[in-house]
C-alpha positions in Angstrom: 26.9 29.2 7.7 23.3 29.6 6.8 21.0 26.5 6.8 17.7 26.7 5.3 15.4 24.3 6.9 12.2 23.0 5.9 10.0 21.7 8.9 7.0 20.1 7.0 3.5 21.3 7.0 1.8 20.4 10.4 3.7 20.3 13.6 6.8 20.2 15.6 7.6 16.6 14.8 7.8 16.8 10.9 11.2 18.1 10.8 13.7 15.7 9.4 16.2 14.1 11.5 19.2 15.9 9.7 17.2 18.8 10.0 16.7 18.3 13.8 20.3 17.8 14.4 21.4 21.4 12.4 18.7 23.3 14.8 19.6 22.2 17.4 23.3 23.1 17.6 22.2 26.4 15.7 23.8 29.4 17.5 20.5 31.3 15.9 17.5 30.5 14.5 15.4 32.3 12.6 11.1 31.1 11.7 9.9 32.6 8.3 6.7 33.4 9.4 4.5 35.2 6.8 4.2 32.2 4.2 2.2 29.5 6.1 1.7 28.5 9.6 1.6 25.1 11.5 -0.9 23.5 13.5 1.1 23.9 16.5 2.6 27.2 18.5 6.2 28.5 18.3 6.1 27.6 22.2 5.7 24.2 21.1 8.8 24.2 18.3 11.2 25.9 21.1 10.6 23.2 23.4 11.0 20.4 20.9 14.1 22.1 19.3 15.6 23.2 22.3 16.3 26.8 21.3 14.6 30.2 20.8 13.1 31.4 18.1 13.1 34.5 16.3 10.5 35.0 14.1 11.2 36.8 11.2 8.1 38.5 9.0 8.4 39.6 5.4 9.7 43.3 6.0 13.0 41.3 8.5 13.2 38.6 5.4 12.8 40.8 2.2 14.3 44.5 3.7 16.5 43.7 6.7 18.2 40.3 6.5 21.4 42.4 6.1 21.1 43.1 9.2 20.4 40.3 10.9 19.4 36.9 9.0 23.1 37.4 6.9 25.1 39.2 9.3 24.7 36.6 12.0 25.3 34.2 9.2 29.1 35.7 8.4 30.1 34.8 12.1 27.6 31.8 13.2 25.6 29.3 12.6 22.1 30.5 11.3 18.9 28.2 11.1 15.9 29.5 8.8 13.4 27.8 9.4 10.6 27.5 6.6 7.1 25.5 7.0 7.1 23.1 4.4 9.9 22.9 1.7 12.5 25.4 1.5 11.7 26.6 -1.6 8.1 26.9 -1.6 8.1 30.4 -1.9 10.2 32.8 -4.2 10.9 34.8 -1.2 14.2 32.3 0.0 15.1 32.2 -3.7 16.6 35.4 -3.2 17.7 35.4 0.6 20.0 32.3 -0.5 21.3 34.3 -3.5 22.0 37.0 -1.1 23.6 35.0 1.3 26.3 33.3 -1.6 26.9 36.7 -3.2 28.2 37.7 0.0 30.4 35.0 0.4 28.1 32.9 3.4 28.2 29.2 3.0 24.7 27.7 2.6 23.3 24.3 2.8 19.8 23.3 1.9 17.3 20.7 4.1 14.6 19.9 2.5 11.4 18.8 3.2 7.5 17.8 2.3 6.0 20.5 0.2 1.9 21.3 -0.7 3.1 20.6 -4.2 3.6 17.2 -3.4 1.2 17.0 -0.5 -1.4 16.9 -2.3 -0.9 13.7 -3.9 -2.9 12.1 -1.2 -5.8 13.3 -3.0 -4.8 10.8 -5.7 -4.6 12.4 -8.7 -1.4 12.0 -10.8 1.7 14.8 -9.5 3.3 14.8 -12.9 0.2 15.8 -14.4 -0.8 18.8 -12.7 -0.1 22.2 -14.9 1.0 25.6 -13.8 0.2 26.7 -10.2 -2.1 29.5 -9.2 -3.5 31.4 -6.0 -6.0 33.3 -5.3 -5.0 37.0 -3.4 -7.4 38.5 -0.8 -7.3 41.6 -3.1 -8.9 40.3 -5.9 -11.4 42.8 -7.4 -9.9 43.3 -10.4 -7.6 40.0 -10.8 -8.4 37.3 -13.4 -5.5 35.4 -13.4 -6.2 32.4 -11.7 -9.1 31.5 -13.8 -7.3 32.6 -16.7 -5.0 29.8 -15.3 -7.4 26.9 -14.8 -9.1 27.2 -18.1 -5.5 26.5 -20.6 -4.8 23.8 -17.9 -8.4 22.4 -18.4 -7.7 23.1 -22.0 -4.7 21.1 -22.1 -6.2 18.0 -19.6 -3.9 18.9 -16.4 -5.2 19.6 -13.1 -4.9 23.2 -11.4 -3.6 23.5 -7.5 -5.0 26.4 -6.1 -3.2 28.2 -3.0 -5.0 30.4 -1.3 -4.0 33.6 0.2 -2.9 34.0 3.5 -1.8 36.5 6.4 -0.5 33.9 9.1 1.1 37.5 11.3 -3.0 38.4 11.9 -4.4 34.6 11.6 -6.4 35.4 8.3 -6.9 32.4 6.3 -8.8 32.7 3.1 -11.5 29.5 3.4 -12.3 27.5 0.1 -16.0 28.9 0.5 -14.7 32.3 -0.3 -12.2 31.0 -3.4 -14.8 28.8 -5.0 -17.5 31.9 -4.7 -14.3 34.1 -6.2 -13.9 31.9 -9.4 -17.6 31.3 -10.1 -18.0 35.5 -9.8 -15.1 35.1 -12.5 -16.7 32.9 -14.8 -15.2 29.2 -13.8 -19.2 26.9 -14.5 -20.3 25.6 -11.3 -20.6 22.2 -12.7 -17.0 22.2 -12.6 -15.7 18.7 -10.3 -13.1 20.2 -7.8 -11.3 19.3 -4.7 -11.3 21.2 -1.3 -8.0 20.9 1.0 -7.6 21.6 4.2 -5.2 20.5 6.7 -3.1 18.9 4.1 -0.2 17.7 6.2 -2.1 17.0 9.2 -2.9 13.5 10.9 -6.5 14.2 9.8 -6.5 16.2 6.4 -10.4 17.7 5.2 -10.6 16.8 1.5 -14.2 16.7 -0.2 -14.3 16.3 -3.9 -17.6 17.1 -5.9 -18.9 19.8 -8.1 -18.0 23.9 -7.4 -22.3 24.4 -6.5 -21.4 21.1 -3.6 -18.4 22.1 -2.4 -18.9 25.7 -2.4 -21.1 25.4 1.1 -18.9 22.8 2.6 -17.2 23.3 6.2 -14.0 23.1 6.3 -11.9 23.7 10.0 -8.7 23.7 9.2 -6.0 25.9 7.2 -4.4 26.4 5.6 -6.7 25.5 2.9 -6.5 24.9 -1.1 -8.2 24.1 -4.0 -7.7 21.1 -7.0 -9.6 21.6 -9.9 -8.9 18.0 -11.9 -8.0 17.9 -15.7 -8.2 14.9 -17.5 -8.8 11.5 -15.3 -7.4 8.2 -15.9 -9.8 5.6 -14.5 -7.6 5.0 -11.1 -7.4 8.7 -10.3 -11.3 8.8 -10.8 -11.7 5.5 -8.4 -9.1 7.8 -5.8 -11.6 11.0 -5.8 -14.2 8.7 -5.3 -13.1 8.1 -1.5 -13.3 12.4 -1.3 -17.0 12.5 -2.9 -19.1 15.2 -0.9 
């Protein structure tokens, strides 16, 4: 049996309940470590779970789960952990697809998500448009502007994710996104939201325009960016609590 896990976005204690009881009587289980990373260490999960971890980076999930993610999970019980939601990344998509083509049982635990995480901010969930991020090679990429101007266009608001490298702690901060999409052609007048922490007991969320927030500090990461569409007059009285 496989299980795929989500453990929430900050620390050892936002697991689920359900989720707590699977890992625990896990005979393996596995941390998908390349996609995000918590505010706590992996020291911290094994003692609260009560098991070893393996932690399992992008060339074990993507090129060598036959070999050990799925083969464990023909004879035993297999954990995967994921930070966040299960399915936050397209990535566990395909493991799970893997895992039913050859004949493993899977179940699913879910969990919170940044996609809905971010409705603290209080802007509307249902009217956000398509989802973007911003890659740390990005000299010639235009996409997520590209992105942000038909959701502007159409009155939804743009989440931003921003890339990450978790394996060398390399965070990119909302300084260096905002400075990207200016250099791409996004007006600096533009109202937007910085993230970071979202998740935590103590999330970092300053709302104002691109030229305010652009010099902000942020301290914690993961970080993002929300770039609002359209306002009704309660979302516009939430960001108010965020102004810079």
């Amino acid at each position: 049996m496989l299980y795929f896990i989500g453990i929430g976005l900050n620390d050892e204690k936002d697991i689920s309940v359900k989720g707590l009881e699977v890992v625990k009587g896990a005979d393996v289980v596995y941390l998908e470590s390349y996609t995000s990373k918590l505010a706590c260490s992996v020291e911290k999960l094994e003692e609260f779970y009560g098991q070893k971890i393996i932690l399992a980076d992008r060339e074990l999930v993507e090129q060598k789960a036959d070999e050990t993610i799925l083969k464990d999970a023909k004879t035993k019980n297999v954990a995967f952990l994921v930070i966040g939601d299960v399915f936050g990344a397209t990535t566990h998509i395909e493991l799970m697809m893997r895992a039913k083509k050859d004949g493993i049982k899977v179940k699913i635990i879910h969990n919170a998500s940044i996609l809905s995480a971010v409705g603290v901010v209080g802007l509307e969930l249902y009217k956000y448009g398509k989802v973007t991020s911003i890659p740390f090679e990005n000299k010639d990429v235009r996409a997520p502007v590209e992105v942000v101007l038909e959701n502007q266009k159409n009155g939804l608001h743009s989440l931003v994710l921003l890339d990450l490298r978790p394996e060398q702690d390399k965070f990119m901060t909302i300084n260096t996104a905002l400075e990207f999409l200016v250099e791409k052609g996004l007006d600096s007048e533009l109202s937007v939201v910085g993230c970071a922490g979202i998740g935590s007991d103590a999330p970092e969320i300053r709302f104002g325009k691109i030229k305010e927030i652009i010099s902000a500090e942020f301290t914690k990461f993961p970080q993002c960016l929300i770039i609002p569409g359209k306002l009704h007059f309660m979302e516009e009285e939430a960001l108010e609590f965020w102004k810079q």
